[in-house]
C-alpha positions as CSV (number, residue, x, y, z in Angstrom):
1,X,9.8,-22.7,17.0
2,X,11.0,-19.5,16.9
3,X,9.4,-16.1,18.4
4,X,9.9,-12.7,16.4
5,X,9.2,-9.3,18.5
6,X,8.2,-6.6,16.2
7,X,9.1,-3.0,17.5
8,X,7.6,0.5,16.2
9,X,8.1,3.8,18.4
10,X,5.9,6.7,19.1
11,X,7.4,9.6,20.8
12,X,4.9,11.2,22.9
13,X,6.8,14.9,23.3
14,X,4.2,18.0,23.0
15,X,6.3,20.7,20.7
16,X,4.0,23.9,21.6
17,X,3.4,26.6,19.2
18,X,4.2,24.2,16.2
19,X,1.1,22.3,14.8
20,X,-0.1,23.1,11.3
21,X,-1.1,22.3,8.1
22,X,1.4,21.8,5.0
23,X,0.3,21.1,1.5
24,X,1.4,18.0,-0.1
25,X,1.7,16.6,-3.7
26,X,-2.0,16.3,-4.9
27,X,-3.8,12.6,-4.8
28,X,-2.6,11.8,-8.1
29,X,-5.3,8.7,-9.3
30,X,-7.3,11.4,-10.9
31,X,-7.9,15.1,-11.0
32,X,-10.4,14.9,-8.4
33,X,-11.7,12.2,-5.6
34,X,-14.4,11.8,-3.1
35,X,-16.0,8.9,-1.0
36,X,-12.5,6.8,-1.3
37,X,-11.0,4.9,1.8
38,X,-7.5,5.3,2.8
39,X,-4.8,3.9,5.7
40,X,-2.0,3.1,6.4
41,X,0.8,0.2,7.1
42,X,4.2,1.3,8.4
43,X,5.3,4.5,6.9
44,X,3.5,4.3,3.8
45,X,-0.5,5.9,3.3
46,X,-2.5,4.7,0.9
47,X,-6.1,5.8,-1.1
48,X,-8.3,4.1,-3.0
49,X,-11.8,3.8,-4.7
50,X,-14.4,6.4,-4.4
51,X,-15.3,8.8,-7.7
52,X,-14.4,11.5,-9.6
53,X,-16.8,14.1,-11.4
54,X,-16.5,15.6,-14.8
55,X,-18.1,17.4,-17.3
56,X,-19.8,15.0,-19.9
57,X,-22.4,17.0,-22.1
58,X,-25.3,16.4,-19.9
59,X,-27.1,18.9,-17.7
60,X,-25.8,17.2,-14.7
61,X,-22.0,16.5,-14.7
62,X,-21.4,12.9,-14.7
63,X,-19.3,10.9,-11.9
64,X,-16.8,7.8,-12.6
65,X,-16.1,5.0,-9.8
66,X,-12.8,4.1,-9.9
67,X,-11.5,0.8,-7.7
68,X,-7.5,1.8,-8.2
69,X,-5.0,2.1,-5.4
70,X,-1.9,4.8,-4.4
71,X,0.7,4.8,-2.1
72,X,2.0,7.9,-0.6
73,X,5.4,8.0,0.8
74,X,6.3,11.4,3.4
75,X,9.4,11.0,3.2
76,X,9.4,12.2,-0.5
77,X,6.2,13.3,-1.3
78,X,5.3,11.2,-4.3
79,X,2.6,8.9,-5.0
80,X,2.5,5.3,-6.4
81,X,0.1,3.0,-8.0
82,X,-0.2,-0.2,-7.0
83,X,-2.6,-3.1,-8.0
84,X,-5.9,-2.1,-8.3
85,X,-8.3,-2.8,-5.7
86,X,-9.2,-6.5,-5.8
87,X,-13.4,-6.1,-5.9
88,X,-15.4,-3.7,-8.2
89,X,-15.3,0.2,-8.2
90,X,-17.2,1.5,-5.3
91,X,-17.6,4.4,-3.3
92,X,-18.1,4.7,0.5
93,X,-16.4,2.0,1.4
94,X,-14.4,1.2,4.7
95,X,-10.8,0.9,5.2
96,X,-8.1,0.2,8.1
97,X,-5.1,-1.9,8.3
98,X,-4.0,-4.6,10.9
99,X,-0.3,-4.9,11.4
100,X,0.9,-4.9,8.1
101,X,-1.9,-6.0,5.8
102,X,-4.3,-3.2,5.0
103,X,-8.3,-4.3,4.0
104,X,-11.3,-3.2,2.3
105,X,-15.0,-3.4,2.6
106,X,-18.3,-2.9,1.7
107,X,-19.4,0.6,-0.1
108,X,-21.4,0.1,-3.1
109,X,-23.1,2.4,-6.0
110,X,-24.8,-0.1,-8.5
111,X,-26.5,-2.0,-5.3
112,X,-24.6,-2.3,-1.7
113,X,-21.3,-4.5,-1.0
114,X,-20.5,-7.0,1.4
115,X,-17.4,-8.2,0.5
116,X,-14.2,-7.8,1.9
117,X,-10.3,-8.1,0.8
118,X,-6.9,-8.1,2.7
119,X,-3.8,-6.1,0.8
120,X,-0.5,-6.9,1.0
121,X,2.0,-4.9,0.2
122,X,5.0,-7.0,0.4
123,X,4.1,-8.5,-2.8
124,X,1.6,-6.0,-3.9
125,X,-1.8,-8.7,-4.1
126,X,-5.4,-8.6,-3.1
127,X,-6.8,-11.6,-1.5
128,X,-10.9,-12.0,-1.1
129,X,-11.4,-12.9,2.9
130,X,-14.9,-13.6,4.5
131,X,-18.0,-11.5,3.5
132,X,-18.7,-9.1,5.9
133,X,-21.9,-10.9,7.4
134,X,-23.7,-8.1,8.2
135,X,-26.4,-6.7,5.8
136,X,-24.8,-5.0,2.5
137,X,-24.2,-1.5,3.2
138,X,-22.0,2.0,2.8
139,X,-20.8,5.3,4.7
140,X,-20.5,2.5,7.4
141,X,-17.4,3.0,10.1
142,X,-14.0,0.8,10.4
143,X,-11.0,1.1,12.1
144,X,-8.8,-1.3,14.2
145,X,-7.7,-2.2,17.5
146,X,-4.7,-4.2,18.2
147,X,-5.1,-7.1,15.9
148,X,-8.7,-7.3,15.2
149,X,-10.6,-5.2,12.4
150,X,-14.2,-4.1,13.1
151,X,-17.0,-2.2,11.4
152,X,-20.6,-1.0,12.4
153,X,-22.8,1.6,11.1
154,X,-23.9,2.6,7.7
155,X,-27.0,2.3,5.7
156,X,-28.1,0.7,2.9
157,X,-31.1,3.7,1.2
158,X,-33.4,2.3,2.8
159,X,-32.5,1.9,6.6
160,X,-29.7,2.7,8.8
161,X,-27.7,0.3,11.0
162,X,-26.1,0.3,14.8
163,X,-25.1,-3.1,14.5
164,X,-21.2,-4.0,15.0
165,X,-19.1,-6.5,14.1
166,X,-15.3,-7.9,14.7
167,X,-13.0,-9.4,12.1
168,X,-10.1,-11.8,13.3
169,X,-7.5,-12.2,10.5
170,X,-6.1,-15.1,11.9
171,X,-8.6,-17.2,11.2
172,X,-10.7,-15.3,8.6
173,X,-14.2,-14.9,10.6
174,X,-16.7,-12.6,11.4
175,X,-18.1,-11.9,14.7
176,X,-20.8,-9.7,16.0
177,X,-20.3,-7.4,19.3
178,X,-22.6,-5.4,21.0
179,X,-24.5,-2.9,19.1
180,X,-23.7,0.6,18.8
181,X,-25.5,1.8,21.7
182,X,-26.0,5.5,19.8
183,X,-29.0,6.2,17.4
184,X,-28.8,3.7,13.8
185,X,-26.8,6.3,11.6
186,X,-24.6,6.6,8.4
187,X,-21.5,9.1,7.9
188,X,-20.1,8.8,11.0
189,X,-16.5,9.1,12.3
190,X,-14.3,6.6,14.0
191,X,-11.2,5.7,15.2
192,X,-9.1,3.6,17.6
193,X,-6.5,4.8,20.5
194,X,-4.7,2.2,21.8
195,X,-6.8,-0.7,23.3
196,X,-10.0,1.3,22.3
197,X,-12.3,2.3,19.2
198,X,-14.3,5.8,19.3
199,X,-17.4,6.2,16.9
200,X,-19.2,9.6,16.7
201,X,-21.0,12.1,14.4
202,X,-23.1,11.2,11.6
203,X,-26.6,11.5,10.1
204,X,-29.6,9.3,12.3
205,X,-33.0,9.6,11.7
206,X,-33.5,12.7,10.1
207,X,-31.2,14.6,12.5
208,X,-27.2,15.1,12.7
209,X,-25.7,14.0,15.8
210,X,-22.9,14.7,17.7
211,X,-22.6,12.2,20.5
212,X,-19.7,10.3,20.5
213,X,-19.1,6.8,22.1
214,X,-16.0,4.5,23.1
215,X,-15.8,0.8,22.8
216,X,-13.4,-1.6,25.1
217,X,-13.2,-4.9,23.3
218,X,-11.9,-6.2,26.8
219,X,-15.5,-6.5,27.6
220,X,-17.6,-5.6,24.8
221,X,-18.9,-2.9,25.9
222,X,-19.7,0.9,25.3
223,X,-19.6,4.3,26.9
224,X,-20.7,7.9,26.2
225,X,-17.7,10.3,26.1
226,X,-17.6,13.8,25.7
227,X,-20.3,15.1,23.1
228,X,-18.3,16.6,19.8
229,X,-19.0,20.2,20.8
230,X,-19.1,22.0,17.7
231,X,-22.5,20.3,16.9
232,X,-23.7,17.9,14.5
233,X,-22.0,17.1,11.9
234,X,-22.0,14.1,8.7
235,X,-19.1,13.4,6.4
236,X,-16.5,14.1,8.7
237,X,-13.2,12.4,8.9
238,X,-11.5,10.8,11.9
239,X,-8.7,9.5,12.9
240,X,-5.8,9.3,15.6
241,X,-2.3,10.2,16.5
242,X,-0.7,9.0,19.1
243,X,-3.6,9.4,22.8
244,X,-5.7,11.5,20.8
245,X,-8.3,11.4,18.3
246,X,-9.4,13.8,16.0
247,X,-12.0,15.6,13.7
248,X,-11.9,17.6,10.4
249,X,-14.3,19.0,8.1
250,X,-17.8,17.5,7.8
251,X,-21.4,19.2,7.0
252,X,-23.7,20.6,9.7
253,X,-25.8,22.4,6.1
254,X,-22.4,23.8,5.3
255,X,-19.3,22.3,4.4
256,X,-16.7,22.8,7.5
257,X,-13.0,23.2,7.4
258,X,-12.8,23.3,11.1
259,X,-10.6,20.5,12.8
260,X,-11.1,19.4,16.4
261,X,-8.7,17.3,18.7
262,X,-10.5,14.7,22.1
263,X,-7.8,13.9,24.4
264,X,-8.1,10.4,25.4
265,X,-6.7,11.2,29.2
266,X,-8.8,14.2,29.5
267,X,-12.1,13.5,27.7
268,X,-12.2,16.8,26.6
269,X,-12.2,18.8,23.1
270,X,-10.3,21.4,22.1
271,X,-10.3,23.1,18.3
272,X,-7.2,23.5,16.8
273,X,-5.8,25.3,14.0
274,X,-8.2,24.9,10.4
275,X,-8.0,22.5,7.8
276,X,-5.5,24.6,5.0
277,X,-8.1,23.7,2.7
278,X,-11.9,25.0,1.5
279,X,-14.4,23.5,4.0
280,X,-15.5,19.4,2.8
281,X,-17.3,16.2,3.4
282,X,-16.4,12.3,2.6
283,X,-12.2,13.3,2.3
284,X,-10.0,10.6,3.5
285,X,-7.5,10.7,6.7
286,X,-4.6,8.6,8.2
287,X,-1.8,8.9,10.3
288,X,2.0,7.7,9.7
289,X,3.6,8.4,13.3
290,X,3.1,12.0,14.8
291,X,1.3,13.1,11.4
292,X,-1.7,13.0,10.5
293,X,-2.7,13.4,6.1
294,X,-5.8,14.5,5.0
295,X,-7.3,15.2,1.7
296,X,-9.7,14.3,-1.4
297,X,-13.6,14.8,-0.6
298,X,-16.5,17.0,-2.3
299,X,-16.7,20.4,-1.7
300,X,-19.0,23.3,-2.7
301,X,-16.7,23.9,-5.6
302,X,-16.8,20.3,-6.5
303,X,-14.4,17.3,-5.8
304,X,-10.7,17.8,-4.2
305,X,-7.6,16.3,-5.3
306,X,-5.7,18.6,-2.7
307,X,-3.6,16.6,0.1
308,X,-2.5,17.9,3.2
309,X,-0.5,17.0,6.6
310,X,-1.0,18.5,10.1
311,X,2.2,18.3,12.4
312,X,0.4,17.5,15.8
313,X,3.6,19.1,17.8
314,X,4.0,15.0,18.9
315,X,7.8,14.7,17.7
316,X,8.8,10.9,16.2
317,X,12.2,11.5,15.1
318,X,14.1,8.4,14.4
319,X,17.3,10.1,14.8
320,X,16.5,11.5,18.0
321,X,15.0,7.6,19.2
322,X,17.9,6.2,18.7
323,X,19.8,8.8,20.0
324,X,17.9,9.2,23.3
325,X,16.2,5.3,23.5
326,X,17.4,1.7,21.8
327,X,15.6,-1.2,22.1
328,X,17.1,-4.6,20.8
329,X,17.6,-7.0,19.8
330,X,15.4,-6.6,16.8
331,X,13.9,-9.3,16.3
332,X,14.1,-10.8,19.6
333,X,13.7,-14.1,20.6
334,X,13.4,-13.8,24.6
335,X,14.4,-10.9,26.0
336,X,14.4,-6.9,25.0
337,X,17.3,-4.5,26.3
338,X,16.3,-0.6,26.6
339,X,19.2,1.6,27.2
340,X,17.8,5.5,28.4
341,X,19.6,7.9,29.4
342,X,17.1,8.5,32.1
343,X,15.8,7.2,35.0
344,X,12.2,6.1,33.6
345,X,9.5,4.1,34.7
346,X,8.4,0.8,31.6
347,X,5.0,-0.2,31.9
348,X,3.7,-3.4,29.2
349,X,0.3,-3.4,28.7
350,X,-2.0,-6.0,26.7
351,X,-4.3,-4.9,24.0
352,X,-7.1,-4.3,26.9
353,X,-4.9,-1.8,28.6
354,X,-3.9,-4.2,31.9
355,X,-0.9,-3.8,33.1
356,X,1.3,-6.9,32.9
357,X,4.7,-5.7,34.4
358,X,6.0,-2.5,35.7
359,X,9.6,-1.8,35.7
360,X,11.6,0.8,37.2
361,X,14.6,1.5,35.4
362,X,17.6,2.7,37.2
363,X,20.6,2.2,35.3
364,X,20.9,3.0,31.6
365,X,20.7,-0.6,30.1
366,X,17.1,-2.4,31.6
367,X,16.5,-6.2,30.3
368,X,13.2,-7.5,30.0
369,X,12.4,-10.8,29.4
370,X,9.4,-11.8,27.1
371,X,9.8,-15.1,26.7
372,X,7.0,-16.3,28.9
373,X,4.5,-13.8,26.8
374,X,1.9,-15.2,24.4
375,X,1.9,-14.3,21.0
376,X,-0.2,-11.2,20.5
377,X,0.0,-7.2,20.7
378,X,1.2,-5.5,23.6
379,X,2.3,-2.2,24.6
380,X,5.5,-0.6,26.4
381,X,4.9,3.0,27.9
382,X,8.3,4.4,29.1
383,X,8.2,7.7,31.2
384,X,10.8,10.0,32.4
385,X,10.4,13.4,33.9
386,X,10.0,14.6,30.6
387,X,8.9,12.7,27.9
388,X,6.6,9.8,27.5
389,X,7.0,6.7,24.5
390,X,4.4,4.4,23.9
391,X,5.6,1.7,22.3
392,X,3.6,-1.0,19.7
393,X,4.9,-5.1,20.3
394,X,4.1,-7.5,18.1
395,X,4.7,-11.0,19.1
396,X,4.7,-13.7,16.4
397,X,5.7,-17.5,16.8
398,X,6.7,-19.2,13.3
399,X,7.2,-22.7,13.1
């Protein structure tokens, strides 16, 4: 038996002054997208489905589904196609990854879906898991927290849904959770901050909303945060970096290119600098460490192909890691050593967000044994005086 211990850093370090918007290489699967998903899995992002419109001799231009799939690398600013997307083309769809597999589910156009497939990049395959059991729908919400997958939401043209529902990869099943406790909507937002999932915006019966709502899997159960202030909005795109969740573009009856940021310690909003793009709903957004990409969606002009990344001012420099922290060995077997160069205080943490061990760290080399810890996602939050890491564990046993 042997026990792998998978280690990814995020360096919580506030730059001020330096957030903003830089464009990137355009999606290139088509010369323009909307209503595609998108994550991502280690430092890659990745897009996929959704439609493009074009002019086709009738007095309404004519859309096209598409069902392939494109990896973006940062650190050169290229795109890739990989397989295509294992089910049929579809727009609206959900996507999120869990540890390194990525996954993709329900959406529709030519009748609602319910299926669902896992992605692996390793080798580049699409693998049909479970159904999602719920009832077939789209502009539904997903996103993950620690090593579960979950989606709720959505609508199928004829009603909306609240109901919510968990997916285990580990054994390939379905389970339901409490229901969203907000008004049945599609077009919401969501996201996930550490040991918790935040769904929010959207349209519900007749009217756009602007609550917002966390979930603690810990005891499957929800509770009303912050309203989003800016009003109510549907087609807006979430997602997180590092403690704090955000919120760009949307339509409240006009298509916005405003972009919002909830601090998770706080529970307050705070707008930050625009979009760099024309105002849009149904774009897709991800995060790969402190950045955050955005692009694709419809806008009053049409559909965008444009692709953009915000610099939250949150610096993950892997020079400066190893520099400043190491952690190793990696993989471990029993025990990891961090060697700071500071006095710092290591908290570990379980997906929940309980505290399992707290450590002060006095010398520069601190040992930490793991070998009594079940497999299973933790976290390890290391403070000094002036910076903060949170840092994602992965604990695996292979036979």
């Amino acid at each position: 038996m042997k026990t792998i211990l998978i280690l990814s850093f995020l360096f919580l370090s506030v730059l001020k002054g330096f957030p903003q918007w830089i464009q990137k290489a355009d999606f290139a699967g088509s010369a323009n997208r909307s209503m595609a998903v998108g994550f991502s899995i280690g430092n890659k992002g990745f897009i996929g489905t959704g439609s493009e419109i074009f002019i086709c001799g009738l007095p309404v231009p004519c859309e096209k589904d598409y069902k392939d799939f494109w990896e973006y690398n940062p650190e050169n600013n290229t795109w890739t196609k990989k397989a295509d997307f294992g089910g049929e083309a579809r727009i609206q769809a959900v996507g999120f990854s869990i540890g390194n597999k990525g996954y993709i589910g329900t959406g529709g156009r030519s009748g609602y879906r319910s299926d669902f497939w896992e992605y692996n990049p390793v080798n580049d395959t699409w693998t049909r898991k479970a159904d999602f059991p719920g009832v077939a729908r789209w502009a539904a919400v997903g996103f993950s927290i620690g090593n579960k997958g979950y989606i709720g939401t959505g609508g199928n043209g004829t009603q909306y849904f609240k109901d919510f529902w968990e997916y285990d990869p580990a054994n390939d099943k379905w389970t339901q959770k409490a229901d969203f406790p907000g008004t049945v909507r599609g077009g919401a937002v969501g996201f996930s901050i550490d040991s918790k999932g935040y769904i929010g915006l959207g349209w519900s019966e007749g009217n756009l909303k602007n609550d917002f709502w966390e979930y603690n899997p810990a005891n499957d159960s929800w509770v009303q945060i912050a309203d989003f202030p800016a009003g109510g909005r549907q087609g807006a795109t979430g997602f997180s970096v590092g403690l704090k969740g955000y919120v760009v573009a949307g339509n409240d009856a006009t298509n916005k290119n405003d972009f919002w940021e909830w601090d998770s310690t706080t529970n307050t909003w705070q707008q930050k600098e625009n979009f760099g793009g024309t105002g849009r709903i149904k774009g897709v957004g991800f995060s790969i460490d402190s950045k955050a990409y955005f692009g694709t969606g419809n806008s009053s002009g049409g559909y965008k192909n444009d692709f953009w990344e915000y610099n939250s001012g949150i610096i993950s420099n892997s020079n400066l890691i190893e520099n400043t922290f190491k952690v190793y060995p990696n993989p471990a077997n029993n025990k990891i050593i961090i060697n700071s160069p500071d006095k710092s205080i290591i908290e570990l943490t379980d997906t929940n967000g309980q505290i399992i061990e707290t450590v002060q760290q006095n010398s520069s080399i601190m040992t930490i044994d793991i070998s009594s810890y079940p497999s299973g996602i933790y976290f390890v939050k290391v403070k000094t005086m002036e910076n903060i890491f949170v840092q994602k564990i992965i604990k695996t046993v292979n036979q």
